[in-house]
N, C-alpha and C positions, 0 to 999 in steps of 0.2 A: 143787385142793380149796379150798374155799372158807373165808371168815373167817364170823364171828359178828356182829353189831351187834347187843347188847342195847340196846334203851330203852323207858322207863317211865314213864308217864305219871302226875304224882301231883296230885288234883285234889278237893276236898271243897267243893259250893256253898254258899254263905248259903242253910240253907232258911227261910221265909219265916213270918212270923205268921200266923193263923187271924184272916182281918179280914171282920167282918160287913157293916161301913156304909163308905165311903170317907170319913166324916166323924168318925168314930167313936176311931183311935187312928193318932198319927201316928206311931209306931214298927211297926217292919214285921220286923225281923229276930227269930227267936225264940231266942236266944240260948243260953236253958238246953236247947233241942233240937240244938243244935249244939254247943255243950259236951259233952251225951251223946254224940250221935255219933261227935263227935270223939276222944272218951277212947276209945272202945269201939274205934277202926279201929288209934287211937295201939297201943293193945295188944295187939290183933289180927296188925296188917300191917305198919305206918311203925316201931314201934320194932325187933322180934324180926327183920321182913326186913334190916332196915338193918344191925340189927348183924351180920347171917350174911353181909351183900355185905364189910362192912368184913374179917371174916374170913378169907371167902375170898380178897379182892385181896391179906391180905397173905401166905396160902400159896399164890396162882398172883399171883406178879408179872406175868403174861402177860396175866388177865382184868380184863376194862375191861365199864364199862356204863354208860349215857348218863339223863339225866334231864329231863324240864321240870316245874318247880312254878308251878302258878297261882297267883296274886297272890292269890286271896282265900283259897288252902289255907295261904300265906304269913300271912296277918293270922291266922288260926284259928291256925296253931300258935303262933304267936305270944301270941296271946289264954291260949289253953287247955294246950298241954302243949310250953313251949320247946327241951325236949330232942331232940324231932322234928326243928327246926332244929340243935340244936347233931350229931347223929346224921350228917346229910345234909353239915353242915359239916368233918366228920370224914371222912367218906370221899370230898369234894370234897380234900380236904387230901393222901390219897395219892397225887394225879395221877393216877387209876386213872378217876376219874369225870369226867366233863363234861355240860355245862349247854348245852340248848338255850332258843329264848325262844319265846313265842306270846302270846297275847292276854290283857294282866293278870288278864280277867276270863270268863277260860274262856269269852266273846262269843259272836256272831255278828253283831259288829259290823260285818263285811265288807258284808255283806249292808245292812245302814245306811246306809255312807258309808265312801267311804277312807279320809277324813280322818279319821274317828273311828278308824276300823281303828288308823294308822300311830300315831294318839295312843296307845292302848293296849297296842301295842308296845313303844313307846317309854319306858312305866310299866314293862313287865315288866323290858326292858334295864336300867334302875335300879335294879329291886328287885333285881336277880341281882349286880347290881356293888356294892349295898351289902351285900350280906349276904355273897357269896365272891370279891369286889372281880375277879371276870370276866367279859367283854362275849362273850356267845355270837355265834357266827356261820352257827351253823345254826340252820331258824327250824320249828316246824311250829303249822301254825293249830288251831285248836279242831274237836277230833275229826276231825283230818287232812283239815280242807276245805279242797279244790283244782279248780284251774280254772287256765287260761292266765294269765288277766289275774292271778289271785293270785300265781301263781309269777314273773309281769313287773313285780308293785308291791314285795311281797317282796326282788326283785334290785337294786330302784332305792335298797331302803334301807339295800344292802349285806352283805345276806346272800351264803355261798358256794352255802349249800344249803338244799334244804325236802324234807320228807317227806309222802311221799302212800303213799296205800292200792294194791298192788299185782293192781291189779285184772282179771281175764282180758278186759273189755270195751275197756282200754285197752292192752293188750298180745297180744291174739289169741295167738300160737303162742310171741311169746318168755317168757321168764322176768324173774321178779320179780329174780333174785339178783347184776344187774348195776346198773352205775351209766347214769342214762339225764340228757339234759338236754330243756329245753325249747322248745318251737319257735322260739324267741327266740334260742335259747342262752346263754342269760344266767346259766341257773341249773342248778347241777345236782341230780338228784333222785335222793332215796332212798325206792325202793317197799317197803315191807310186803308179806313172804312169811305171808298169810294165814293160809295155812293149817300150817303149821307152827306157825305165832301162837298161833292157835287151839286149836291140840292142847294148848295149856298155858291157856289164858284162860279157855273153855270144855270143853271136852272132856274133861279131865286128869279127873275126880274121875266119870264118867258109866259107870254099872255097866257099861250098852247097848251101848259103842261095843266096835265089835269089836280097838279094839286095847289095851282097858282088862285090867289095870290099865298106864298106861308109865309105863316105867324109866328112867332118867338113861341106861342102857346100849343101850335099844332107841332112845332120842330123838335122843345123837349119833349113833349109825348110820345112822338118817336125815338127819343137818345134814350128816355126811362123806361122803357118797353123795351132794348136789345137786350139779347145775354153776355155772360162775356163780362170781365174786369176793366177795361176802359174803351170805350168810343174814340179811335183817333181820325180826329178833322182837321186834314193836315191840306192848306191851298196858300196859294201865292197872295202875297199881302194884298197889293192890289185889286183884289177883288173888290175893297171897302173902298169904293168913291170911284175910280176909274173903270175896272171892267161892267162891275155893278153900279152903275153912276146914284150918287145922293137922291135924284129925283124918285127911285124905282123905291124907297122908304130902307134901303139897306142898311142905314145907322141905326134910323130906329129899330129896327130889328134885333142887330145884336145890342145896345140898350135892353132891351128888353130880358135879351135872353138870357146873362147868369142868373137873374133872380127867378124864371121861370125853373130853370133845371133847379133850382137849388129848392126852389116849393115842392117837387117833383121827388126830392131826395136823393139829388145828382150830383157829386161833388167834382173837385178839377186834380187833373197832377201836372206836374212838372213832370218832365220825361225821364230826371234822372228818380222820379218818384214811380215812375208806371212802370220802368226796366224792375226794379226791386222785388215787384211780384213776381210766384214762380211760373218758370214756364214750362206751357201747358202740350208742345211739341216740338216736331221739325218743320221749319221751311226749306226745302231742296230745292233753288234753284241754277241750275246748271249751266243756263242761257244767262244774257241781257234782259233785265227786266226796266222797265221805266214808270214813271206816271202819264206818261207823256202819249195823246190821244187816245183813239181805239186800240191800237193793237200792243200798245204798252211794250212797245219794243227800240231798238233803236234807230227806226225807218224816218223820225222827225227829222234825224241829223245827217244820218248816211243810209246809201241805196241806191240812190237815181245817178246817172254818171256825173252828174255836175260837183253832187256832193262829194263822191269817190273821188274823182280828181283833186277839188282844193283840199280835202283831208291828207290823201297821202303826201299831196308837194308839201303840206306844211310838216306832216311826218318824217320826210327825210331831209327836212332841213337842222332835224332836233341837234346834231351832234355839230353842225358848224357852228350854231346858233351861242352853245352849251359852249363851245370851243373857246369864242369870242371874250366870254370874261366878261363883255358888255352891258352893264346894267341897263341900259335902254335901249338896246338889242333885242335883249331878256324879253324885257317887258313887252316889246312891240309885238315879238313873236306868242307870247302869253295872250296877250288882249283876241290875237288872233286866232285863239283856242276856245275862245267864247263860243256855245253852244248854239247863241242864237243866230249866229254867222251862216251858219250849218241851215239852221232852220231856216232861213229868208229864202233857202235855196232848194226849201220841199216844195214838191209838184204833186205833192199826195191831197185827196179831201178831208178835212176833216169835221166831225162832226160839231167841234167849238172851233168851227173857219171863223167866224165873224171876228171872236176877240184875237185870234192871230194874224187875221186879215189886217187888223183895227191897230194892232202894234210891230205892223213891218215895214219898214223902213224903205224900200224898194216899192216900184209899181210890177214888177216881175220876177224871178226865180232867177231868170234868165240876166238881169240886168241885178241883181245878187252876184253873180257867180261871176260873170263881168269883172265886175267892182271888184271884189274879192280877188282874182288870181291876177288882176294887176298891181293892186294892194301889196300883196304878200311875193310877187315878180320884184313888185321895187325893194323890198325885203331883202330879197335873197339876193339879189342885185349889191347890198348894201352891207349887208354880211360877208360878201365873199369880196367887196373892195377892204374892209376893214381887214380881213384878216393878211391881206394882200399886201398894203401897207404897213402892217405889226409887225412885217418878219422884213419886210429894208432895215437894214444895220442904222440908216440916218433917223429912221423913226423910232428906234428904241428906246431913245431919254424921253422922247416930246409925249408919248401919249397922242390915240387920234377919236376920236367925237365920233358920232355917227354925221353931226351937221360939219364936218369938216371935207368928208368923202364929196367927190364930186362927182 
């Protein structure tokens, strides 16, 4: 019978100012839009879930569950509602919880440059060791994008383990519910049981589906029933209170649920607990692989011209950007790396249209991509006056600001 791996992914982007001209205003983050948001999810999901996990770890000393927070969901709460962090610090504190790391800025930096990649790892690694003074060792990239070479860069920088999407194209006839490593074997992987995922990220609250309404009691029956050495049910935090809103009974549900799996004879691991088992093959995958919709590829973020375009202007600004020296340069072109940036600007169907419909920020694709390339226009704009100014002989003692450039 197999174990359990919960992990949750908890991730809130900078959403972006309404910018008409790239000349026009050099502040870009909307602040009081992210403020709202942010109160609205804190109350929702991140405070009432957190405190039901604390809860439960301390009536099943047995249940464990795993986390990665993005560096800029890290700055928000921090910003807006600190208790989110002191919450998260609380139940890192029982030993029950553990901490993976990924890309500070919930990226797609891979896609960029390595180097930039491993820089922003290496931001995340910090922020998790200053704030619960522990250096994770298993790693999953931004919305579980994988490839060979990621799972061979990843190894090189000392991970045990990475998480990929358990996907039937990469595993034909075996199952998701073992531990597999990489062609390399350098790393070992932990796939995502989809569709069990699913049944709770999506599915859970869906009048239609024929196995609605489920139970904490029908759901372990199903985890006690697979084969395989752990179940990994790996979805974005948010699922508990915002995508699946409180009304549809989705607290009580997981309430319910470690002590059902545990009557069932279903225990939990931490991921650096479920890496340790052997592994049982190879995952080869040679492409882009994701979590991300049907086709698990990476068509969410690039594909359509809108996307192609603001991806590459942002890709060939890396090396003035890098030039710069600018720490909030840096940054502004980093935010701008943000995954979801990408995604506001798919024109693809998808079959969970509703809850991405439900958190974009745009009335349009089109008025994304707008937004965006003037955004990141007044950027480039603003980097090439700075560097312009650093190299006049009179500006070399004074230092110049990004707010000084006019």
């Amino acid at each position: 019978m197999p174990n359990v791996t919960f992990y949750f992914e908890v991730h809130q982007p900078y959403r972006l100012k309404r910018v008409y001209s790239f000349i026009e205003d050099k502040e870009f983050i909307d602040v009081e839009k992210n403020r709202e948001i942010f109160n609205k999810v804190a109350d929702k999901c991140y405070i009432p879930m957190t405190k039901l996990l604390i809860d439960l770890v301390k009536e099943y000393p047995e249940f464990k569950v795993n986390f990665s927070l993005t560096g800029v969901f890290m700055e928000q709460a921090e910003m807006f509602r600190p208790e989110v962090i002191q919450l998260f610090q609380e139940l890192f504190d029982t030993g029950n919880m553990e901490l993976l790391d990924e890309t500070y800025y919930h990226s797609l930096s891979y896609l960029i440059d390595k180097e930039e990649f491993i820089a922003q790892v290496k931001q995340h690694k910090s922020l998790m060791y200053h704030y619960f003074k522990f250096h994770p060792k298993i790693f999953r990239n931004t919305e579980a994008l994988y490839s060979n070479d990621i799972a061979e860069t990843v190894a090189k920088m000392g991970y045990n383990g990475i998480i990929a999407e358990g996907w039937d194209r990469i595993l034909g006839w075996r199952s998701p519910n073992y531990i597999y490593k990489d062609p390399g074997e350098k790393i070992k992987v932990l796939l995502r049981n989809y569709k069990l995922s699913d049944d709770i990220a999506f599915r859970f609250s869906t009048p239609t589906w024929n196995e609605f309404p489920l139970t904490a009691d029908k759901y372990s029956n199903w985890v006690a029933n697979n084969e395989g050495s752990t179940v990994n049910l790996f979805m974005d935090y948010e699922t508990f209170g915002e995508h699946q809103w409180k009304e549809t009974g989705i607290f009580d549900f997981m309430k319910d649920l470690p002590g059902k799996l545990i009557s069932k004879g279903v225990g939990f691991n931490k991921v650096s607990e479920a890496i340790k088992q052997k592994a049982t093959g190879i995952v080869d995958v040679p492409y882009y692989l994701s979590w991300a919709d049907m086709d698990r590829d990476l068509s969410a973020w690039l594909g359509n011209q809108m996307q192609d375009a603001a991806f590459n202007k942002l890709k060939s600004m890396e090396k003035e950007v890098l030039l710069s020296g600018n720490e909030e340069l840096i940054k502004r072109w980093r935010i701008l790396q943000t995954s979801d940036n990408f995604y506001y600007m798919c024109t693809k169907w998808f079959s969970d249209g509703d809850i991405h419909k439900y958190f974009n920020a745009y009335s349009s694709p089109y008025v994304a991509y707008l937004n965006y390339m003037n955004i990141i226009s007044q950027l480039d704009s603003m980097v090439k006056a700075f560097l312009k100014q650093r190299h006049k002989p009179q500006d070399k003692q004074e230092g110049i600001s990004p707010s000084q450039i006019d």
